[in-house]
C-alpha positions as CSV (number, residue, x, y, z in Angstrom):
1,X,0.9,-30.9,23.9
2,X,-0.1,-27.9,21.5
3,X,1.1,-27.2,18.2
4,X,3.2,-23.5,17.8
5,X,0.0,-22.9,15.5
6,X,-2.6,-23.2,18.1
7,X,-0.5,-21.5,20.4
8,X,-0.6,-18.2,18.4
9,X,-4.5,-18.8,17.5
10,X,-5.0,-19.1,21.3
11,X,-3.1,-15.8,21.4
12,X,-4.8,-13.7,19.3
13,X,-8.3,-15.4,20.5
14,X,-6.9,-13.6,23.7
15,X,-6.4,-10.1,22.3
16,X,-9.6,-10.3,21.1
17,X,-11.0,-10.3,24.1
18,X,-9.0,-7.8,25.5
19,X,-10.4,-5.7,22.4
20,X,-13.8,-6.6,23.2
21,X,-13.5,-5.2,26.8
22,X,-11.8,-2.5,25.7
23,X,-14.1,-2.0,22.8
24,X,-11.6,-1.2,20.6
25,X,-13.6,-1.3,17.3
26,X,-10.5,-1.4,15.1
27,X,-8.5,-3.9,17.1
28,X,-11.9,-6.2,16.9
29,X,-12.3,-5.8,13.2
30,X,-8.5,-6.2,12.8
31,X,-8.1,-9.2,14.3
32,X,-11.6,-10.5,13.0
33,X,-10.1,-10.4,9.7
34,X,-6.9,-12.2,11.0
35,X,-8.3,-14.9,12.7
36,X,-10.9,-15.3,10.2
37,X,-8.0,-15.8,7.7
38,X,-5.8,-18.5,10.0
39,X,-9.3,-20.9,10.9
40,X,-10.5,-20.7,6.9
41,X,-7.0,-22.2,6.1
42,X,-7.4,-24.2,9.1
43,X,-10.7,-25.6,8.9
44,X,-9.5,-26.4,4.7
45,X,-6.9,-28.1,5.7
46,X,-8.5,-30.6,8.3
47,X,-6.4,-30.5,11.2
48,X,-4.5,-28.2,13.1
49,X,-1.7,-25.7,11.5
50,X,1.7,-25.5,12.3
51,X,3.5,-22.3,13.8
52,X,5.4,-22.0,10.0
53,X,2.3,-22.4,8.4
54,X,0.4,-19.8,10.9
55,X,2.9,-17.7,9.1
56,X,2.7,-17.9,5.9
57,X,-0.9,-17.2,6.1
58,X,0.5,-14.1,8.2
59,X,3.0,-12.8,5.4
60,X,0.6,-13.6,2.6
61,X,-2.1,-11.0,4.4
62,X,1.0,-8.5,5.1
63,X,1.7,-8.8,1.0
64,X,-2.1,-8.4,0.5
65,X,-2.4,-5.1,3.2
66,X,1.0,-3.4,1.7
67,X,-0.6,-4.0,-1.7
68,X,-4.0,-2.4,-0.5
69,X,-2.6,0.4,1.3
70,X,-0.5,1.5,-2.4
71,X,-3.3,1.2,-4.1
72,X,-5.4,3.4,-1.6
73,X,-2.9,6.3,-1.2
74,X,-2.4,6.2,-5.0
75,X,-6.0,6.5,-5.2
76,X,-6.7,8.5,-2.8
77,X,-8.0,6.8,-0.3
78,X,-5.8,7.5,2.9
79,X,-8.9,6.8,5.4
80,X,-8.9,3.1,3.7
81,X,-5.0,3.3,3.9
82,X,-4.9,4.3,7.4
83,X,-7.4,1.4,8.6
84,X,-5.6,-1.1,6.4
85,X,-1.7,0.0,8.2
86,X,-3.3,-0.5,11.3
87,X,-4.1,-4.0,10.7
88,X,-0.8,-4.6,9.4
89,X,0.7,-3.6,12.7
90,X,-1.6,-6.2,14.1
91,X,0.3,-8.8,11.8
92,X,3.6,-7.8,12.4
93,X,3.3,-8.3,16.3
94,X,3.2,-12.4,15.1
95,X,5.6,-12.3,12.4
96,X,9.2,-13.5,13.1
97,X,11.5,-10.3,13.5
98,X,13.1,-9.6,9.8
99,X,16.8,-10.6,9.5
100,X,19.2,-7.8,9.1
101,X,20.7,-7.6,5.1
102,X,24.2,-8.3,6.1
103,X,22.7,-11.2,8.1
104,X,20.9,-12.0,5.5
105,X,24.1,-11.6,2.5
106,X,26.2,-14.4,5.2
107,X,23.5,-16.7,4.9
108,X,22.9,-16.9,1.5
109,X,27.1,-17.1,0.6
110,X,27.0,-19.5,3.6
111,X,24.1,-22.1,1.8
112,X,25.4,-21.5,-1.8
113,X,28.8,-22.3,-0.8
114,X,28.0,-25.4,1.2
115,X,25.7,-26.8,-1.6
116,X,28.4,-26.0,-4.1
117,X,26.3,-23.9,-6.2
118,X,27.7,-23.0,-9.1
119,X,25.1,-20.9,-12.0
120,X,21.7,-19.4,-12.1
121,X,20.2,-23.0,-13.0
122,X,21.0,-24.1,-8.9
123,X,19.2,-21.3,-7.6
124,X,15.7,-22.8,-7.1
125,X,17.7,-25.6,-4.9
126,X,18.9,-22.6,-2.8
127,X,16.0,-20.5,-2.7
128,X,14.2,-23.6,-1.5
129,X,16.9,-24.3,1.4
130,X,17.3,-20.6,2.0
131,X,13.5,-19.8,2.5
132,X,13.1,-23.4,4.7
133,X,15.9,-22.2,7.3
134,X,14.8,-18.3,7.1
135,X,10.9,-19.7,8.1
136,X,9.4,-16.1,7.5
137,X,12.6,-14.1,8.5
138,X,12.8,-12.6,5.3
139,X,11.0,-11.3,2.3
140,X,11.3,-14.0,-0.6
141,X,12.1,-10.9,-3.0
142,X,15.2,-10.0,-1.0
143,X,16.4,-13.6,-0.6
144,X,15.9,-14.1,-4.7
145,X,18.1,-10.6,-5.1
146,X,20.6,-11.8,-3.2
147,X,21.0,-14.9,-4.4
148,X,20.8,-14.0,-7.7
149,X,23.8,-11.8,-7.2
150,X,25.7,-14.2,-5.9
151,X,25.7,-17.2,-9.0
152,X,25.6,-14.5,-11.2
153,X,29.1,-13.2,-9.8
């Protein structure tokens, strides 16, 4: 039985060769860099990753490419901001769909209320449930605004 993790490897390995026939430079380099990314961690590691982890590695390049593609238009640079959106449309086709706000409001009122959080100093308790159920569905920045809101009301 396969792991969620190898399951999305085995599905990009896929669109890269679909790129290839196509020869689609920017898809190739694109998902070069993505896959290169997911077996480095994977080959660290020792052992196969899991779907959540695939992820991670995911939103930590999506950070990276949103951080690149500011500093690029800022700079100038929209040929190097164009090829780095691209790529981050690549990523987004694995990424877990982003939870609406409201969505995302009930949850957090839901988890502080049920852990019976009362100030500031339970937050990292709920951040840490939070982010374990969410498992990529929202930004971490978001989740931390929200929740801050909430024990400081």
């Amino acid at each position: 039985r396969f792991s969620k993790g190898i399951l999305m490897l085995s599905q990009l390995q896929e669109e890269l060769k679909v790129a290839m026939k196509a020869r689609d430079k920017a898809t190739l380099t694109g998902l070069r860099n993505i896959l290169g990314q997911l077996n480095a961690r994977r080959i660290d590691k020792g052992e196969d990753l899991t779907r959540h982890e695939c992820i991670q590695i995911l939103q930590s390049l999506a950070k990276q490419l949103k951080d690149s593609i500011l500093q690029y238009t800022q700079g100038g640079r929209g040929d190097l901001a164009e090829i780095e959106e691209f790529e981050l449309t690549l990523i987004k086709k694995y990424l877990p769909e982003q939870l609406p706000e409201d969505d995302l409001l009930a949850l957090v009122q839901k988890t502080i209320k049920s852990m019976g959080a009362k100030s500031m100093q339970d937050m990292g308790q709920v951040m840490g449930a939070i982010m374990k159920e969410l498992a990529g569905a929202a930004d971490g920045k978001k989740v931390q605004k929200n929740v801050q809101g909430e024990l400081s009301s």
